[in-house]
C-alpha positions in Angstrom: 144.3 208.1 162.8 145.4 211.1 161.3 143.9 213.4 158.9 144.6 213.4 155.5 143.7 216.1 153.2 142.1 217.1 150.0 143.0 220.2 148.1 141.0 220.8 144.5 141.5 223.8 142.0 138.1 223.9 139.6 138.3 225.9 136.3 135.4 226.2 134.3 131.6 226.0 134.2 129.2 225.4 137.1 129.0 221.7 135.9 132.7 221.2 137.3 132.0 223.3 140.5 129.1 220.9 140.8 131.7 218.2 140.5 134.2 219.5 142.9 131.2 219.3 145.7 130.5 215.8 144.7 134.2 214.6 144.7 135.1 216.3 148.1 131.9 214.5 149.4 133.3 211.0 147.8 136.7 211.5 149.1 135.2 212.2 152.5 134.3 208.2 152.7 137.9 207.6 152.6 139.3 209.6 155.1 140.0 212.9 153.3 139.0 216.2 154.3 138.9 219.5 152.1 141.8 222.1 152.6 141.9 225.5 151.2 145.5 225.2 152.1 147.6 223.6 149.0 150.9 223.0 150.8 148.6 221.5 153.8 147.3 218.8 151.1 148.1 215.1 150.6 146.3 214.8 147.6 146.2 218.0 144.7 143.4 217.6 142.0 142.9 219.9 139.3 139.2 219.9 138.0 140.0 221.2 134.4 137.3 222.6 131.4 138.8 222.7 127.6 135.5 224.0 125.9 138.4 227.4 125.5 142.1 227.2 124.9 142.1 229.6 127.9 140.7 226.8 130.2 143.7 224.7 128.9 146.5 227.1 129.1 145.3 227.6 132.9 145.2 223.9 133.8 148.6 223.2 132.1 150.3 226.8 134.5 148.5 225.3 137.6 150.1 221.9 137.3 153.3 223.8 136.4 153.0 225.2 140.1 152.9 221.2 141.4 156.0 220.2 140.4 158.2 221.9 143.3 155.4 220.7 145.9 155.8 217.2 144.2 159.7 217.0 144.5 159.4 218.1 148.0 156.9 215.6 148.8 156.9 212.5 146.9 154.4 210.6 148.8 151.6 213.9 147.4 149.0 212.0 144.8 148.4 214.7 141.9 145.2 214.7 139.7 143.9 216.0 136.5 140.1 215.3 136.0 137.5 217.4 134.0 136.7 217.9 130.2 140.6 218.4 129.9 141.7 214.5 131.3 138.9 213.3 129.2 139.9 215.2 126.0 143.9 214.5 126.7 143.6 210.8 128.6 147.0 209.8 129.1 148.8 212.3 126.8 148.8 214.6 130.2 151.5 212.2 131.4 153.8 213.4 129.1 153.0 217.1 129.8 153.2 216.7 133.1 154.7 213.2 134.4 154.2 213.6 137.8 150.6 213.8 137.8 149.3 209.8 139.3 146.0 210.1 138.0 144.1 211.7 134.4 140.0 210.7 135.3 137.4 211.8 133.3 133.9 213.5 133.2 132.3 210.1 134.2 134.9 209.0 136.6 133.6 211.2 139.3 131.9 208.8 141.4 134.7 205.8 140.7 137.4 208.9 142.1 137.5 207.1 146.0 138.4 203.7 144.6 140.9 204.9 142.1 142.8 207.1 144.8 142.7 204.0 147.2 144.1 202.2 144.5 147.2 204.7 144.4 147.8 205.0 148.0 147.8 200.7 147.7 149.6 200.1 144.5 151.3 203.6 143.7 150.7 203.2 140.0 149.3 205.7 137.5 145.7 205.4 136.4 143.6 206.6 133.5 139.8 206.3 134.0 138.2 207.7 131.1 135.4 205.6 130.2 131.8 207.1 129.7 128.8 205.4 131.4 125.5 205.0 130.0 123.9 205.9 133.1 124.4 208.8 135.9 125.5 206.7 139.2 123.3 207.8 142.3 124.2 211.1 143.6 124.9 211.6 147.3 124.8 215.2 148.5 127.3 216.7 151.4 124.6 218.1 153.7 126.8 218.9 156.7 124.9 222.1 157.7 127.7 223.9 159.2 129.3 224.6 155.6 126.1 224.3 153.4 126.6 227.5 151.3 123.1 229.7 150.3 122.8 228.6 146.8 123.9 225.1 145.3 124.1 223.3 142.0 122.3 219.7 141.4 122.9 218.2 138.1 119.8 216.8 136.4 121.8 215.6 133.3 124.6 215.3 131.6 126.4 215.2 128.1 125.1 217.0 124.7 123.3 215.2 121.6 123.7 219.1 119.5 127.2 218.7 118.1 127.8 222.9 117.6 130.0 222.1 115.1 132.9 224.8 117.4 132.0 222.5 120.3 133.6 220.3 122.3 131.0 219.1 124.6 129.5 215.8 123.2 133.4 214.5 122.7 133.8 215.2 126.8 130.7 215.3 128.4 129.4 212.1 126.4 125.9 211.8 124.5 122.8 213.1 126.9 121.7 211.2 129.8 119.3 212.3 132.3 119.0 211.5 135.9 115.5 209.9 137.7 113.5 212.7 138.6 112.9 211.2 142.1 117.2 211.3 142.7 116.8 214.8 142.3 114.2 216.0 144.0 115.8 213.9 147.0 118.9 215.7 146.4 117.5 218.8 146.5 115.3 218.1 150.0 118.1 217.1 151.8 120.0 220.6 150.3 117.2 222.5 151.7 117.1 220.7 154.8 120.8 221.7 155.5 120.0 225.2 154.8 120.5 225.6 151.2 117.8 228.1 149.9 118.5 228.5 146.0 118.9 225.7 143.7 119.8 225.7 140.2 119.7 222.9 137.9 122.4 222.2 135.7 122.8 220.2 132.5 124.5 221.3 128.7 120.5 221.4 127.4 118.4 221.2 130.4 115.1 222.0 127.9 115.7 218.3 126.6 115.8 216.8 129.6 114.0 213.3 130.3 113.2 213.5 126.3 115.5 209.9 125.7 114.5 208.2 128.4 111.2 209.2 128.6 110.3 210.7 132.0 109.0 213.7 132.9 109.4 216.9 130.6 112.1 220.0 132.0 109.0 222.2 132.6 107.3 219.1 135.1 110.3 218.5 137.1 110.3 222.4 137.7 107.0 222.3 139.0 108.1 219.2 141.1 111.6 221.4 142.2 108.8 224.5 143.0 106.8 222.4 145.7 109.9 221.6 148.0 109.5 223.1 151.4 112.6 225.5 152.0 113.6 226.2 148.6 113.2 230.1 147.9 114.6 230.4 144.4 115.2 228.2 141.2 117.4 228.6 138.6 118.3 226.6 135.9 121.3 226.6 133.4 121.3 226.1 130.4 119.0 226.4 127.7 119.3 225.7 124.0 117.2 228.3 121.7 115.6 225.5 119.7 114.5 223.6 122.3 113.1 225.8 124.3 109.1 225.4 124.6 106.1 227.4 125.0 105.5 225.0 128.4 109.0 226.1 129.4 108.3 229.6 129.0 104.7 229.2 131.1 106.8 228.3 133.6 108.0 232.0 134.4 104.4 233.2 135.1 103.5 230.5 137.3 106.2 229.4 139.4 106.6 231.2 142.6 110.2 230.5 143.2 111.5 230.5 139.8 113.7 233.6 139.0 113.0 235.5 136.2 116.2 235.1 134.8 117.2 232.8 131.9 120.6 232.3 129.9 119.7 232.0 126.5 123.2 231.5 124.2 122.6 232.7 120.9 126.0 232.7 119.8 125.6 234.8 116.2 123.1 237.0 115.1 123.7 236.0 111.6 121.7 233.1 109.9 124.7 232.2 107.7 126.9 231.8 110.8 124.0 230.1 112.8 123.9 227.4 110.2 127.4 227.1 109.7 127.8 226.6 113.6 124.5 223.9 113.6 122.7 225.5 115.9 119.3 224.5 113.9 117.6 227.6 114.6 117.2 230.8 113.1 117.5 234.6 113.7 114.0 235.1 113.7 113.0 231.7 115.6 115.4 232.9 118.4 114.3 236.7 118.7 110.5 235.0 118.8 111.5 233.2 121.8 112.4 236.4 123.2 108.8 237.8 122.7 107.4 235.3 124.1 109.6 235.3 127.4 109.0 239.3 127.7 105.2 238.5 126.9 105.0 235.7 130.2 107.2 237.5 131.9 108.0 240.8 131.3 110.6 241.8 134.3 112.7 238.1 132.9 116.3 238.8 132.6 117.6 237.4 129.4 121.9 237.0 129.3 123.6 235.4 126.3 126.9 233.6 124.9 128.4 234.9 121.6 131.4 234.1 120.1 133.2 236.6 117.1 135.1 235.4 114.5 133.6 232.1 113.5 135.1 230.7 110.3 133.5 232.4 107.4 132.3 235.2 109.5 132.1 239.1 107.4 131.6 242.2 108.3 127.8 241.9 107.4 128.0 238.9 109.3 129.2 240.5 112.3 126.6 243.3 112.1 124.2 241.0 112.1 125.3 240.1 115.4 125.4 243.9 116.5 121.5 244.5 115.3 120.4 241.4 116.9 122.0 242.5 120.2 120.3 245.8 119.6 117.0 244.4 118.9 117.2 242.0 122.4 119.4 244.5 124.7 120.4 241.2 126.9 121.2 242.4 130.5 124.3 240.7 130.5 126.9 238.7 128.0 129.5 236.1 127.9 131.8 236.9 124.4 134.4 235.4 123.1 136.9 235.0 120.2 136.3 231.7 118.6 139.1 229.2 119.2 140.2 225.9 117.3 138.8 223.1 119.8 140.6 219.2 119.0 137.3 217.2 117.4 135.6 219.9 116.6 134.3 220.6 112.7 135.3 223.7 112.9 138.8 222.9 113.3 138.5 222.2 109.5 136.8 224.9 108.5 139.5 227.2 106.1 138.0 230.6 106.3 139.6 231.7 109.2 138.9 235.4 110.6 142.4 236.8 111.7 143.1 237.0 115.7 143.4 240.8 114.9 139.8 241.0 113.5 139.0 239.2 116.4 139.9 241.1 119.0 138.7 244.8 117.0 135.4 242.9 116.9 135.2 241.3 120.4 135.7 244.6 122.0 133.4 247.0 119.3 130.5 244.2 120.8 131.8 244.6 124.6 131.6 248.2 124.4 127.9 247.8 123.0 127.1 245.5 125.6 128.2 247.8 128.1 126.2 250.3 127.4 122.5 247.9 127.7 124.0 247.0 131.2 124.4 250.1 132.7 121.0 251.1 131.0 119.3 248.0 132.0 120.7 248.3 136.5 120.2 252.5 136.0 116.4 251.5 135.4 116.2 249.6 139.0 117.3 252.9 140.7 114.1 254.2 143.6 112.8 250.7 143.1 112.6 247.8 145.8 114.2 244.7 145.1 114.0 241.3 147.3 117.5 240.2 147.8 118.9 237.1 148.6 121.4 237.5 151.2 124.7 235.6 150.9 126.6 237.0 153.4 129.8 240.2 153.7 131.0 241.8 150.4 134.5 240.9 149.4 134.7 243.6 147.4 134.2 247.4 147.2 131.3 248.3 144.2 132.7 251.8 144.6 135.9 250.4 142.5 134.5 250.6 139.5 136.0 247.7 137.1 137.5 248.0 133.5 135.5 247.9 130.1 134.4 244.5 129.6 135.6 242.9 133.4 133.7 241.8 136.4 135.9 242.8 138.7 136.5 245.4 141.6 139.5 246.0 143.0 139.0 247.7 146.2 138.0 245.6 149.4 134.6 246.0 150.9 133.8 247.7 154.3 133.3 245.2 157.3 129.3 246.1 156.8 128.6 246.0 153.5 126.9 242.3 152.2 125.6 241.5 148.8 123.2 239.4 147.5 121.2 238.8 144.2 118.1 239.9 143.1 115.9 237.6 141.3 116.7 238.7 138.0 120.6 238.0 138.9 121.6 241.0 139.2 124.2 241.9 142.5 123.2 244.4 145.1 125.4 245.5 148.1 124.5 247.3 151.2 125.1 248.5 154.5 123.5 246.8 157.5 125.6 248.4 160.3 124.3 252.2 159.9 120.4 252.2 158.7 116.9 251.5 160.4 117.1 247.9 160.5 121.2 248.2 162.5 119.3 246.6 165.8 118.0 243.4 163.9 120.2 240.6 162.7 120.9 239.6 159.2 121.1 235.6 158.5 122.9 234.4 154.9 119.8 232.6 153.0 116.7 235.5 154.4 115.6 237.6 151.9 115.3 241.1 152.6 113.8 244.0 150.7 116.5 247.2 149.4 115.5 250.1 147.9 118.0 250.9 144.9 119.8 254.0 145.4 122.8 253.4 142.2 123.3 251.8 139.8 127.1 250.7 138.7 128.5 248.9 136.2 127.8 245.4 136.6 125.9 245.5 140.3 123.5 247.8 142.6 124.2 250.1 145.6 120.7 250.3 148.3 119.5 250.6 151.8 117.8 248.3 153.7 113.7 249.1 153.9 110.9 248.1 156.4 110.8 244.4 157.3 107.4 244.5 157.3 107.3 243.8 153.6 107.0 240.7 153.1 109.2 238.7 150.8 105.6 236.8 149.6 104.2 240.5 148.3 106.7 239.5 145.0 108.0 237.0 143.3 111.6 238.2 143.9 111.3 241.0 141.7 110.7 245.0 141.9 108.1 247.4 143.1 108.4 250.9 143.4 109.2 252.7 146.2 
């Protein structure tokens, strides 16, 4: 029997790349195998995200790119899943007609059958039904491609309703998974090598509140006790639901990083409110006390969005003081954008694209400035690395203003990794002390910090005798 083969383009959040695992793993029952190779594939999906207009625009170019590979091949079954199939449902037909299937955010684990389906009846399907319950969740453990870190869902859907969001109208209302699926899932990850976990869900601090199991704070202590697990991460966290139990966690958990995504979105209480975020200025920069009070290494990084409706100038510098007052180590910012359901999207005081922009970058350029401040301070210090294998790129390429990325490629002996506060360090292995010893994706090693760039670290490799037990993934000095 011959091969047939699976290519999937993801856009969005770790939630869809979390998905993407889950549906190559599904297809896998039926006789398809992943290929990086699109014109190789007999069946294209495009995992979409429409929390941004971006995320739409870049679904809607990729399937644009289909429609030669479709003519030439009309036997290739096209896909659109993701937030976008479930926001659109069958409207994507007429955008794109030769797409065969639109399925949804829930539709994950039904994907198999659906396809089958196709290749039986060649007829175009819609599934985009919500469940009330998370289907059993089995994870891909072949160990010969089990990457370093890995995503496990622990819940899904949001019960906030942000009035600029879109997640509750794609994602569905919160449901959580059983506690004992996920610590399963995560011991047979760590069985195939996997070494960092983080737990994903749109509000993980309200997890197991509906369905009463155990609080966010007790699974972690569950997640902490699995043998070959070294790190924990979790993503993400809403400011008003974030609890002192929660925050005790980053002084007593070995293996969880001290590093935490807190979105604040606006610094400005009028904005807050208008956005429904149901907590205040002041409640969230107490939050912030208390994490630097448990643990005062923590990394905190942040989502903000510029030009709400209704948003002033004193509104805005609001937002600047607040980011002042914090100095996050690292920001998401965006201009806001109209999203279909919405509240917003009724909201008449607009802020002008122009203002939006002025103001986007005048907060980039701020934030800039706390980044390279915040990795200079690491310099002569020793950090415990995660290893995840060779650089791609070249750190010496410094990126633009308000970009991640470098342009040069890396030498053949540079690797990166991340510290436990998230931040990226690359080094050498090839030319230091340590060049006789082998180097194994998923170890972590101890670098001293020699520079600090933009938006990672530059060090050497130090005495193995150190023992990645002397920290908890953080810094000493040298």
């Amino acid at each position: 029997m011959n091969s047939k083969y699976v290519y999937i383009h993801t856009i969005g959040c770790q939630m869809n790349v979390y998905d993407t695992s889950r549906i190559i793993a599904g297809l896998q029952a039926i006789g398809y195998d992943h290929t990086a190779i699109m014109e190789k594939a007999d069946l294209i999906l495009v995992n979409t995200c429409s929390v941004r207009e971006r995320a739409e625009q870049k679904a809607f170019s990729f399937l644009g790119r289909l429609t030669a590979l479709k003519k030439e091949n009309p036997r290739l079954i096209v896909g659109v899943g993701g937030c976008l199939a479930q926001q659109e449902g069958k409207a994507i037909f007429k955008r794109a007609p030769f797409v065969d299937i639109v399925f949804g955010t829930h539709a994950v684990g039904r994907l198999p059958a659906r396809i089958s389906e196709i290749e039986k009846n060649n007829q175009k399907i819609v599934d985009i039904e919500f469940a009330t319950f998370i289907e059993p969740i089995l994870p891909s453990t072949n160990r010969t491609n089990t990457p370093i870190s890995g995503f496990v869902t622990i819940m899904r859907g949001c019960d906030n309703f942000c009035t600029y969001c879109i997640v509750p109208y794609v994602r569905g209302r919160e449901i959580s998974r059983d506690p004992n699926e996920i610590l399963n899932e995560i011991k047979a990850y760590a069985d195939s090598g996997m070494r960092e976990i983080t737990l994903l869900g749109q509000n993980v601090n309200s997890y197991g509140k509906k369905e009463n199991l155990c609080s966010f704070p007790e699974l972690l202590e569950k997640v902490n006790r699995i043998d070959g697990i070294s790190r924990i991460r979790f993503t993400t966290s809403h400011p008003k639901d974030l609890s002192d139990d929660l925050i005790h966690c980053f002084s007593t958990l070995d293996k969880l990083c001290n590093h935490i995504h807190l979105p604040v979105q606006s610094g400005s209480d009028n904005i807050l409110k208008k956005m429904n975020r149901k907590y205040t200025r002041e409640l969230y920069l107490e939050k912030i006390e208390k994490l630097r009070a448990a643990c005062p290494d923590i990394a905190i990084t942040s989502d903000m969005i510029v030009g709400f409706p209704g948003e002033t100038d004193a509104d805005f510098q609001d937002t600047l003081d607040l980011m002042k007052t914090v100095e996050f180590d690292g920001l998401f910012a965006f201009c806001y954008s109209d999203r279909p359901h919405s509240p917003s999207v009724h909201f008449t005081e607009k802020v002008s694209e122009m203002v939006k922009k002025e103001r986007l970058q005048q907060l980039l350029n701020l934030q800039e400035t706390f980044t390279r401040a915040g990795n200079q301070i690491h310099v002569g210090k020793i950090e415990a690395v995660l290893v995840e294998g060779r650089s791609k790129k070249n750190p010496d390429t410094e990126p633009l203003a308000g970009t991640t990325g470098f342009a040069g490629k890396a030498d053949e002996n540079q690797y990166t990794g991340r510290t436990s506060t998230n931040k990226i360090v690359n080094f050498l292995w090839k030319e230091n002390p340590l060049s006789g010893l082998s180097i194994t994706p998923g170890e972590i090693i101890h670098i001293k910090i020699t520079r600090a760039l933009s938006h990672s670290l530059w060090g050497d490799p130090v005495d193995p005798g150190i023992s990645s037990q002397d920290i908890k993934g953080e810094h000493y000095a040298a």
